[in-house]
C-alpha positions as CSV (number, residue, x, y, z in Angstrom):
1,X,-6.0,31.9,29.6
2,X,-4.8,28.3,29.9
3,X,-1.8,27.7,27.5
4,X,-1.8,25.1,25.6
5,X,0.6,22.2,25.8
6,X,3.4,22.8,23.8
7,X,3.8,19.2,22.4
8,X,1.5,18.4,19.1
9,X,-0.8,20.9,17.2
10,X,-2.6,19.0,15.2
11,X,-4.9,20.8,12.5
12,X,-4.4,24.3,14.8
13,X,-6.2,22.5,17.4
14,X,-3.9,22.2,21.0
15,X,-3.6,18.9,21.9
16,X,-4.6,19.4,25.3
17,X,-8.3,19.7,24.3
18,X,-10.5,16.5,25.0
19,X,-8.1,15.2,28.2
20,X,-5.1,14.2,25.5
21,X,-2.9,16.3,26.8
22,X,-3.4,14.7,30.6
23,X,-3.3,11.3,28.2
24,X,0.1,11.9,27.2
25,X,1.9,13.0,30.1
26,X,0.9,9.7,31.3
27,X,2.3,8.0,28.5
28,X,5.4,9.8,29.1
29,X,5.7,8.7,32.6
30,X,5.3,5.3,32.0
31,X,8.2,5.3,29.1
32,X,10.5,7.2,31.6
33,X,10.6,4.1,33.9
34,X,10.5,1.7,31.1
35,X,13.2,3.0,29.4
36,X,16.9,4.3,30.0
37,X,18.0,6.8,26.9
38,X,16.3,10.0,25.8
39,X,15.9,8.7,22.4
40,X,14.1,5.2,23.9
41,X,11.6,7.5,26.3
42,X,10.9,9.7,23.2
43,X,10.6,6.7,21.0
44,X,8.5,4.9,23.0
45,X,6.0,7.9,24.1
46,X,5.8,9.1,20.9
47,X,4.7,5.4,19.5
48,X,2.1,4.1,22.1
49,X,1.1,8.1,21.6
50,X,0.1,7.2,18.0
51,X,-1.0,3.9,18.6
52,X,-3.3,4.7,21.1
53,X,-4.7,7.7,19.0
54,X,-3.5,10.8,21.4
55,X,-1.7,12.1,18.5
56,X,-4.1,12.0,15.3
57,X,-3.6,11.4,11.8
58,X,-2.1,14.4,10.3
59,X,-0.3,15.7,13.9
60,X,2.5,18.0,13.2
61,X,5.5,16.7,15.5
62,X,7.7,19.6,15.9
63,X,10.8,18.2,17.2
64,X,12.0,21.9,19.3
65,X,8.6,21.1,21.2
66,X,9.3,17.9,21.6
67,X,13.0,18.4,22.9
68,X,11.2,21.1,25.2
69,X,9.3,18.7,26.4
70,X,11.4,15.5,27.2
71,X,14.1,18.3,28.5
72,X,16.5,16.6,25.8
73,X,18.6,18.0,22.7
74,X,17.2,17.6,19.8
75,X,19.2,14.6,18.4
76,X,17.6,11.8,20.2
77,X,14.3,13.5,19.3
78,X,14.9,13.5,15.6
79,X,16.8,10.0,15.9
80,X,13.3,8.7,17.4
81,X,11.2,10.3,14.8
82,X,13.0,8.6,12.3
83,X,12.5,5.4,13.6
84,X,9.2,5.8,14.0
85,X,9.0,7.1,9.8
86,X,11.3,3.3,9.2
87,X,7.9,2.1,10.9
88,X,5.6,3.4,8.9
89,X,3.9,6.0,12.0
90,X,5.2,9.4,10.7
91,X,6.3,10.6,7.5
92,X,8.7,14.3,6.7
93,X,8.1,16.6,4.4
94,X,10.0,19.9,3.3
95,X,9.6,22.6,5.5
96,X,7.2,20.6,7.5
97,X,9.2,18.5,9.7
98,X,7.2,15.3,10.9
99,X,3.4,14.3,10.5
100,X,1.9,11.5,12.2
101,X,0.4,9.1,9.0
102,X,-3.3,8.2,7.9
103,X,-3.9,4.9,7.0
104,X,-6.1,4.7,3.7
105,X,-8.0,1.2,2.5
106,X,-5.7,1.2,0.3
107,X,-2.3,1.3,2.2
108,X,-4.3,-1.7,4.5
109,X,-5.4,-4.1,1.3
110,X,-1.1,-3.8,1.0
111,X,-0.1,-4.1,4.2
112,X,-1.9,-7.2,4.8
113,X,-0.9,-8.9,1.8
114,X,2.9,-8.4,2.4
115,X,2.0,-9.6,6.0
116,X,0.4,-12.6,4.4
117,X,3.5,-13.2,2.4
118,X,5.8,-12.6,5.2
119,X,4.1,-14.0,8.0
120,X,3.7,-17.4,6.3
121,X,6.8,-17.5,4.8
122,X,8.3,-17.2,8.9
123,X,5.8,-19.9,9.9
124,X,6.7,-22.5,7.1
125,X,10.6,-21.9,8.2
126,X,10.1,-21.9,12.0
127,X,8.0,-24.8,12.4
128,X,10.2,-27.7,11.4
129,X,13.0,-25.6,14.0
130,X,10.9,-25.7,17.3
131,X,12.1,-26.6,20.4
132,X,10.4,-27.9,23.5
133,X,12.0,-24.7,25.4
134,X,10.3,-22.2,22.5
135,X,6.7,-24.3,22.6
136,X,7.1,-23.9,26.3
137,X,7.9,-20.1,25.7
138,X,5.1,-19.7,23.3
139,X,2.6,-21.6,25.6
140,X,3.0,-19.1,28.2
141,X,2.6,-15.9,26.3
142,X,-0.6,-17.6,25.1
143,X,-1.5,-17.7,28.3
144,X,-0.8,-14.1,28.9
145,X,-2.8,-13.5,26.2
146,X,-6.0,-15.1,27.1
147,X,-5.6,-13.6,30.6
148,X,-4.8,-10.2,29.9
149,X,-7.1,-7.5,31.8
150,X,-7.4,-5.0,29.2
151,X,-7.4,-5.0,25.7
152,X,-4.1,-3.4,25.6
153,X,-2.2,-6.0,27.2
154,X,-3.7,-8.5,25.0
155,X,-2.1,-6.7,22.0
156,X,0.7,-6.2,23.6
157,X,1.0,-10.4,24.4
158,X,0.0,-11.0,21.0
159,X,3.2,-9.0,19.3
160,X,5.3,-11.1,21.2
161,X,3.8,-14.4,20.9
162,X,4.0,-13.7,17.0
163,X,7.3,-12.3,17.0
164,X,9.0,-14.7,19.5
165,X,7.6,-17.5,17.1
166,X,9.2,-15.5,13.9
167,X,12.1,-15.4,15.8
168,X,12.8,-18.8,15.9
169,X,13.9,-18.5,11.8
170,X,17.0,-16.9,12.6
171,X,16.4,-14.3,10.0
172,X,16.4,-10.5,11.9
173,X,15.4,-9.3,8.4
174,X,12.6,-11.1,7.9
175,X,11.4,-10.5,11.6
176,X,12.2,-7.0,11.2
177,X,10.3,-6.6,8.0
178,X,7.4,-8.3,9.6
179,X,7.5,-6.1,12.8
180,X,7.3,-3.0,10.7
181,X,4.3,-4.1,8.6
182,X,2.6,-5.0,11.7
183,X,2.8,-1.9,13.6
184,X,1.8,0.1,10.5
185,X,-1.8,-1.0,10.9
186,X,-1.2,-1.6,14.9
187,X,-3.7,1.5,15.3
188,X,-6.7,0.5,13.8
189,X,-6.3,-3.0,16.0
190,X,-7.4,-0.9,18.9
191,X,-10.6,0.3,17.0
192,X,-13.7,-1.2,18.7
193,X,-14.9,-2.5,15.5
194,X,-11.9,-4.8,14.8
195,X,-12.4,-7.7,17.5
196,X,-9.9,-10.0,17.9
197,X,-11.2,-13.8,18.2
198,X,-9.4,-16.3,21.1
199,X,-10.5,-19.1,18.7
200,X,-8.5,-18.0,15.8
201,X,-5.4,-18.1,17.8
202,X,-6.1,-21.6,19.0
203,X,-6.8,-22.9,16.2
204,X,-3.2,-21.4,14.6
205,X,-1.4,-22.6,18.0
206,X,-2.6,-26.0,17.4
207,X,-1.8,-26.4,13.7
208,X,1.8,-25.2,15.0
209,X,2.1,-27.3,18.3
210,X,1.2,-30.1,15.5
211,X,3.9,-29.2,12.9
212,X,1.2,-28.7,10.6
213,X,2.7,-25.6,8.4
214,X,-0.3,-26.1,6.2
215,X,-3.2,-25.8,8.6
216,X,-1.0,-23.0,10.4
217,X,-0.8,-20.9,7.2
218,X,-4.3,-21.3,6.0
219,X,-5.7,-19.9,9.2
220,X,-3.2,-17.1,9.8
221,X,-4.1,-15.6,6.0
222,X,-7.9,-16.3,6.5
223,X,-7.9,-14.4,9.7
224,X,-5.7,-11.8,8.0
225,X,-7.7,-11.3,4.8
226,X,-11.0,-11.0,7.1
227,X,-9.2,-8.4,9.4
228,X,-7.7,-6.7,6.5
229,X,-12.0,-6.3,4.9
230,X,-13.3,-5.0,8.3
231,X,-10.2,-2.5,8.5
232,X,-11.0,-1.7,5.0
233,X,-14.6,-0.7,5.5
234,X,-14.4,1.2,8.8
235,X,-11.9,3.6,6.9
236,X,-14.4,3.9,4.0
237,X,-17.4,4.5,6.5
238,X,-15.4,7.1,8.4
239,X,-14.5,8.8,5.3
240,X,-18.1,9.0,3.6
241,X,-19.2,10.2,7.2
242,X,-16.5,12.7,6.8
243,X,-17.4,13.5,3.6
244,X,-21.5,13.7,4.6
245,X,-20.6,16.3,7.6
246,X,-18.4,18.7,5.5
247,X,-20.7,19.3,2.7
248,X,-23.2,19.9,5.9
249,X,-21.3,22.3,7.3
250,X,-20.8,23.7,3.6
251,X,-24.7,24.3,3.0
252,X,-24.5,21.9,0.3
């Protein structure tokens, strides 16, 4: 019998059903020659693992697994867990260790109105403090953007074009406040429902190559409020399907 891989059980299920298992070595390849410390390579495995949905919703992370498998201590593993609970991906419990979160409709409606909040608070204070250098800057993650190959990569350019703009404040609080609400509903940007439209960005680029705080505000909470709705629904569709199939299986 094959054994399963020792990383992630997740409901009693071995992750190495359905390919994830092959999935996440390559993850872990990649962050090995990204990244320099144990806790970094765990960190960042463990993240894009979540993000890209190899690990599940309610995945039990058990960090002596975990340590098996990055051939590290245990410290840097439970360091990088607890990182990754600061951003919202996994939560502890008592005599449960580490779960990888759920978002509900609920936690979204929140998340995208502190976003709101925070988001146009950073654009109102790093508009009027733009240099030619950070428009330049900004113009050609844009660009890498637009021209990404996979949908991926175009998240990936659109962190950093936000963030690199948020940047510009001078406030690491405030940019780290954002940067945790945003990869808290990171996920459910790579759902093929959620589509992400070029002429949204433009149109925010422009109000800000302009100065136009206003404009730039307006568009960035629209977009946000309409993302926010479709996240909202998918969840609420996937959990009446859900709901449908169990009572199904249950005879009812």
């Amino acid at each position: 019998m094959a054994q399963a891989d020792p990383l992630v059980e997740t409901g009693g299920r071995a992750l190495d059903r359905n390919g994830n298992a092959a999935r996440l070595r390559a993850i872990v390849d990649v962050a090995r020659e990204q990244n320099v410390t144990a806790q970094d390579v765990v960190l960042a495995s463990v993240r894009e693992a979540i993000l890209s949905g190899v690990l599940e919703p309610g995945a039990r992370l058990r960090q002596e697994e975990l340590a098996d498998v990055f051939q590290t201590s245990r410290i840097p593993v439970r360091e990088a867990l607890r990182a990754l609970e600061y951003e919202g991906l996994v939560r502890s419990e008592p005599h449960r260790g580490f779960t990888v979160t759920a978002l509900d409709a609920d936690d979204v409606e929140e998340v995208y109105d502190l976003r709101i909040l925070l988001e146009s608070h950073a654009v109102r204070l790093a508009i009027p403090l733009l240099t030619d250098e950070d428009l330049e800057e900004l113009e050609q993650l844009s660009a890498t953007m637009k021209n990404a190959a996979t949908p991926d990569e175009q998240l990936a350019a659109r962190e950093s074009f936000y963030l690199r703009l948020y940047s510009v404040t001078g406030r690491p609080r405030l940019v780290g406040l954002i940067a945790r609400n945003r990869q808290e509903v990171a996920r459910a940007l790579r759902w093929p429902t959620i589509q992400h439209s070029p002429t949204i960005h433009e149109e925010f680029f422009d109000a800000v190559r302009l100065g136009d705080a206003d404009r730039a505000v307006a568009t960035l909470a629209g977009h946000y409020r309409r993302v926010a709705m479709l996240i909202r629904r998918y969840l609420r569709e996937a959990d009446a399907r859900d709901r449908a199939a169990l009572e199904r299986r249950s005879g009812r």
